[in-house]
C-alpha positions in Angstrom: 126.1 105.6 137.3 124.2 103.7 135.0 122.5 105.2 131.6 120.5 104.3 128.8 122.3 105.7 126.0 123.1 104.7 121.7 125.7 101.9 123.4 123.0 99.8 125.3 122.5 96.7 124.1 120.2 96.3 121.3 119.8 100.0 121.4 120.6 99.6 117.1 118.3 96.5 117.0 114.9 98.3 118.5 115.6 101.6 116.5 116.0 99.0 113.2 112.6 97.4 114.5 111.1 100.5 115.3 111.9 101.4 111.2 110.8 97.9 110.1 107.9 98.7 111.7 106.6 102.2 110.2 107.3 100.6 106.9 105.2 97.7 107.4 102.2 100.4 108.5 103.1 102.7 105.6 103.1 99.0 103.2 99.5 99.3 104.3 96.6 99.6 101.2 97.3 104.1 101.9 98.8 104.0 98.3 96.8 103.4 95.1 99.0 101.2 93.0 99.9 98.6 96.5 96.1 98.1 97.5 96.2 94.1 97.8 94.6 92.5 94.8 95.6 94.8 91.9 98.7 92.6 91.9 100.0 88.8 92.0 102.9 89.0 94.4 106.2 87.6 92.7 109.2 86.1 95.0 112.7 87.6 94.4 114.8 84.4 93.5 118.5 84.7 94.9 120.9 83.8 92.0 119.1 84.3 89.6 120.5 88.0 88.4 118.1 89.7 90.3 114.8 88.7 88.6 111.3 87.8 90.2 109.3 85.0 89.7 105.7 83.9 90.1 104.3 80.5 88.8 101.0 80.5 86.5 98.9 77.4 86.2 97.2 78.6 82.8 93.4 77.5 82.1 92.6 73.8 80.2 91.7 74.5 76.7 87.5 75.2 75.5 86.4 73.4 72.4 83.0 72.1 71.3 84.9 70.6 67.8 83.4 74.0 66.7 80.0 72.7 67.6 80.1 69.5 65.5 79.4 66.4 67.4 81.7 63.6 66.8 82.3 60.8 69.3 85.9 60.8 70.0 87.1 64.0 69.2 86.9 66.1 72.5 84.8 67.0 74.2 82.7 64.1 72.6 82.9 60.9 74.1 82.7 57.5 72.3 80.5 55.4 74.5 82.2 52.6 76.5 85.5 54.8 75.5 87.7 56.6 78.7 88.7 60.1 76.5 92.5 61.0 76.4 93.2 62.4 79.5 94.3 66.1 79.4 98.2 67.2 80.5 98.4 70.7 82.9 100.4 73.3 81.9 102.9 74.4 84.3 104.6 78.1 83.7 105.6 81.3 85.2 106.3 84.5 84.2 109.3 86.6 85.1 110.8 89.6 85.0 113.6 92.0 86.3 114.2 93.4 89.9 116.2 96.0 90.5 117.8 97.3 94.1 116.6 100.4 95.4 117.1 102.0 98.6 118.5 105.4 100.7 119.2 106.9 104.0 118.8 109.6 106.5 121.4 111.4 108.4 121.0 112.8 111.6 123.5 115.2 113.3 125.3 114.7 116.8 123.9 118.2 117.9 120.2 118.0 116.4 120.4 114.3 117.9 121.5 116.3 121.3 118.7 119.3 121.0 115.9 116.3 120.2 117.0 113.1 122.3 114.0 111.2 122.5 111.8 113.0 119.2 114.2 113.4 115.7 115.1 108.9 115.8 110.8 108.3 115.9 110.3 111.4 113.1 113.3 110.0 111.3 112.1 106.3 111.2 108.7 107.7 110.4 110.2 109.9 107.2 112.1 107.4 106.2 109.5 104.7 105.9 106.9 107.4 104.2 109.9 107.5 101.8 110.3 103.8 101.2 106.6 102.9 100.7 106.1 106.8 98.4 108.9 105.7 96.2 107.6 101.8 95.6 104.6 103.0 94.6 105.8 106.0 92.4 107.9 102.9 90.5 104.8 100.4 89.6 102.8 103.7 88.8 105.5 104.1 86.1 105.4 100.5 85.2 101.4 100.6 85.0 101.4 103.8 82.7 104.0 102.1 80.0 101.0 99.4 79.0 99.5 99.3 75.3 96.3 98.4 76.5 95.0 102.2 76.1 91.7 104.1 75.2 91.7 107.5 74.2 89.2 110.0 75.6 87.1 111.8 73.3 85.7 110.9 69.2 88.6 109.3 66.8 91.6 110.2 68.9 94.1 107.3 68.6 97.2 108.4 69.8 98.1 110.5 73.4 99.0 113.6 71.3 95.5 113.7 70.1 93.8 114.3 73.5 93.1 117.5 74.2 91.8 119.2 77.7 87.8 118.9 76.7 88.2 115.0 75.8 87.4 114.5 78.9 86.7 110.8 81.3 83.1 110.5 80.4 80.3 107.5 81.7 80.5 106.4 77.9 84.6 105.7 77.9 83.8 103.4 81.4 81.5 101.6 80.2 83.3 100.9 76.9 86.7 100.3 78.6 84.3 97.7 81.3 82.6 96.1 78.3 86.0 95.5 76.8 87.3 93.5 80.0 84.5 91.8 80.7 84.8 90.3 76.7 87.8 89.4 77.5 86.7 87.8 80.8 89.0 89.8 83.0 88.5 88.4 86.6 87.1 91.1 88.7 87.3 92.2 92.5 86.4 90.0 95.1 83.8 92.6 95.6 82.3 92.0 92.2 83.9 95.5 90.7 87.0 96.2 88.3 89.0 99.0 90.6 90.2 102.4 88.9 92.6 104.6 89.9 91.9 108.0 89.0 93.5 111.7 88.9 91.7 114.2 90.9 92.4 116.1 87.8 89.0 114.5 85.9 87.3 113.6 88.9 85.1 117.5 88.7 85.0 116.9 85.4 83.4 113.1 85.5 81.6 114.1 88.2 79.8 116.7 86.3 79.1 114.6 83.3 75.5 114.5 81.4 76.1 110.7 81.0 76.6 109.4 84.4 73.6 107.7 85.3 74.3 105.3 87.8 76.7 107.3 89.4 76.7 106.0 93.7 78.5 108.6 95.3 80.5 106.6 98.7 78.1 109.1 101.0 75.4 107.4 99.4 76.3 104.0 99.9 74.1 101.8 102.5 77.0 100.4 104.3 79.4 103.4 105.0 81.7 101.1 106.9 82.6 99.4 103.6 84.1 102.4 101.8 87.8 101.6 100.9 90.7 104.1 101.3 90.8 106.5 98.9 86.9 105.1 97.4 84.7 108.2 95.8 82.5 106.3 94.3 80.9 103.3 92.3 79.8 103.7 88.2 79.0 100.8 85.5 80.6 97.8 87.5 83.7 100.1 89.1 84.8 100.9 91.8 86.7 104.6 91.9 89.7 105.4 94.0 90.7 108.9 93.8 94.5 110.1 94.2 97.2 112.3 93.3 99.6 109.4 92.9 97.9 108.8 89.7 99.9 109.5 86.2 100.0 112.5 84.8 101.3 113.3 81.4 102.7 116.6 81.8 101.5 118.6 78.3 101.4 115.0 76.7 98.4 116.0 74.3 97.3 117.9 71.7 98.3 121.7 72.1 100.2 121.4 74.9 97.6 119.7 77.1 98.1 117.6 80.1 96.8 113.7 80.0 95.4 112.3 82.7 95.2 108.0 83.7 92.4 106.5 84.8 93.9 102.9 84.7 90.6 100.2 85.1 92.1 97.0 87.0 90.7 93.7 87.1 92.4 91.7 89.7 95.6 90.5 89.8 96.5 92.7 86.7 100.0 93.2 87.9 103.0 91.5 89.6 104.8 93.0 91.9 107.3 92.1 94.3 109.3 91.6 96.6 108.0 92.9 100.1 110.5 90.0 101.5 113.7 91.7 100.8 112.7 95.1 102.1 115.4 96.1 104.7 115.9 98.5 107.4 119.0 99.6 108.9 120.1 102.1 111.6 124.3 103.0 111.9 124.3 104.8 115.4 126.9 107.5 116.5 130.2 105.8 116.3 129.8 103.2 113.8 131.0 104.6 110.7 134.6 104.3 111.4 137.2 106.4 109.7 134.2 108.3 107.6 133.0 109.7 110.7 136.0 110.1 112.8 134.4 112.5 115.3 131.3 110.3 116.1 129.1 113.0 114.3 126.9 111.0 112.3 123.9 108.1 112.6 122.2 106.9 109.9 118.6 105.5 109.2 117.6 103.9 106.0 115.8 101.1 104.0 116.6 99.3 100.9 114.6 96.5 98.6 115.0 94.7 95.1 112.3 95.7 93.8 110.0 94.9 90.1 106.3 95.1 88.6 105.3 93.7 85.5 102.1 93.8 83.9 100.9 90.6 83.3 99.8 89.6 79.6 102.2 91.9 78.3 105.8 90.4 78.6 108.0 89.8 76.0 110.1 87.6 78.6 110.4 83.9 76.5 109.6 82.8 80.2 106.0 84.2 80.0 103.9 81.7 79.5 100.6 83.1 81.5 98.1 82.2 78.9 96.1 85.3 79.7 95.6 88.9 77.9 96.1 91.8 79.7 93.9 92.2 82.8 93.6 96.4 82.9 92.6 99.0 80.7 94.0 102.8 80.9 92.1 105.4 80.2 93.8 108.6 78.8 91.5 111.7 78.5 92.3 115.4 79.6 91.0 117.7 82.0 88.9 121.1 81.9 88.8 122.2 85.5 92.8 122.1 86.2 
């Protein structure tokens, strides 16, 4: 009598697809710090001991001779004179990836008691897991940057915020008047993007000082709010998650420190997507580990990096641009 059973033939190959697949749904913009366009996506480069890699083509120099007209010396031409032609720069930036990965084991009897359920839970887990634990790491990477601003009058280190230095409309529009000076390139949408913590969201929210505040249920087109999107204020665009750092009694007293970390786009690398793996070891594969066929494995492993761009001390990073983000650290009142 025939049967379908963990032998059939590319019974291991559709579970491993069936993984691949929930990852690349879970991959999708559901987690603050992998939306596309906070990040340039680097390219994990085999030999090279495990680093990533993305090229930069940085901008031609500006110069007006500090205003002073002199044919010749550029930008000023000399009449009947071609002008030395300039010379691109060609860079990129790099920086270190590292392996990261784990698996799932599922039991002979649970498989028996759930036949057809515990593999489609398992891959679904398991992918949650993958995609949770990417973007745990660049929200780790993001929160190490010097480009900071302190919540609340003359504090100037994270140990002098304290719970009523709260985000305020003020802070925003400082931290947006800061990029924009130093021409961060905004969102195709024409905002900079901010994660922030629900933790100062009541309090923001309930601010004196936010005129201009456009709440997403009183936007004209519903159908363009983003995942995660509470709202728009002073050129940003607000995207409101747990996933967001937290500095457990960071601050002054004791107090917890909350980011809100203002991204222009591209403010990030990140990579590498391409070497994110699935694998699924059914009953009877593991050899003399498993002697008794009681074991099958599900799991997913990636080389894995971020890197905030302008602020590499690689001697490879030649990017020719400042840091493209600003984080906000402020406390909370309502937590």
């Amino acid at each position: 009598m025939s049967l379908t059973s963990t032998a059939t033939t590319y019974f291991s190959d559709t579970v491993q697809i069936m993984i691949s697949k929930e990852l690349q749904e879970q991959l999708l913009p559901n987690l603050p710090h992998l939306m596309p366009g906070n990040f340039v996506k680097a390219t994990f480069i085999k030999g090279s001991n495990a680093s990533m890699r993305f090229l930069n083509v940085p901008n031609l120099a500006i110069s007006t001779n500090g205003g002073t007209v002199s044919a010749g010396t550029p930008p000023w031409l000399t009449e009947g004179t071609p002008p030395t032609a300039q010379t691109m720069a060609f860079g990129f930036e790099e920086f270190s990836a590292y392996q990261m990965g784990q698996t799932l084991g599922i039991s002979d009897v649970a498989a028996q008691e759930f036949p057809l359920d515990l593999l489609a839970e398992g891959a679904k887990v398991i992918a949650r897991q993958a995609a949770e634990v990417i973007d745990e790491y660049v929200g780790r990477i993001l929160a190490t940057g010097a480009n900071v601003m302190y919540a609340g009058s003359g504090n100037l280190v994270r140990t002098d915020v304290g719970a009523t230095d709260t985000l305020t409309g003020s802070v925003v529009r400082r931290a947006v008047q800061a990029e924009k000076e130093d021409s961060v390139p905004t969102f195709g949408d024409g905002n900079y993007h901010a994660i922030v913590h629900p933790g100062v969201v009541f309090d923001f929210e309930s601010e004196g000082d936010l005129g201009g505040w456009l709440s997403v249920g009183q936007y004209s087109d519903p159908s363009r709010i983003e995942s995660g999107e509470i709202g728009r204020y002073a050129g940003v665009k607000f995207f409101e998650s747990a996933r967001a750092r937290k500095f457990t009694a960071g601050g002054s007293g004791g107090a917890d420190v909350y980011s809100t970390i203002v991204l222009g786009q591209g403010a990030y690398a990140f990579g590498d997507f391409g070497t994110l793996h699935s694998t699924y070891k059914p009953f009877g594969s593991a050899g003399t580990a498993d002697p008794l066929d009681q074991l099958a494995t599900l799991g997913w492993k990636a080389f894995i990096g971020a890197y905030l761009i302008g602020e590499g001390t690689n001697a490879q990073s030649v990017s020719g641009v400042g840091p493209r983000y600003i984080r906000i650290e402020s406390g909370a009142t309502s937590v």
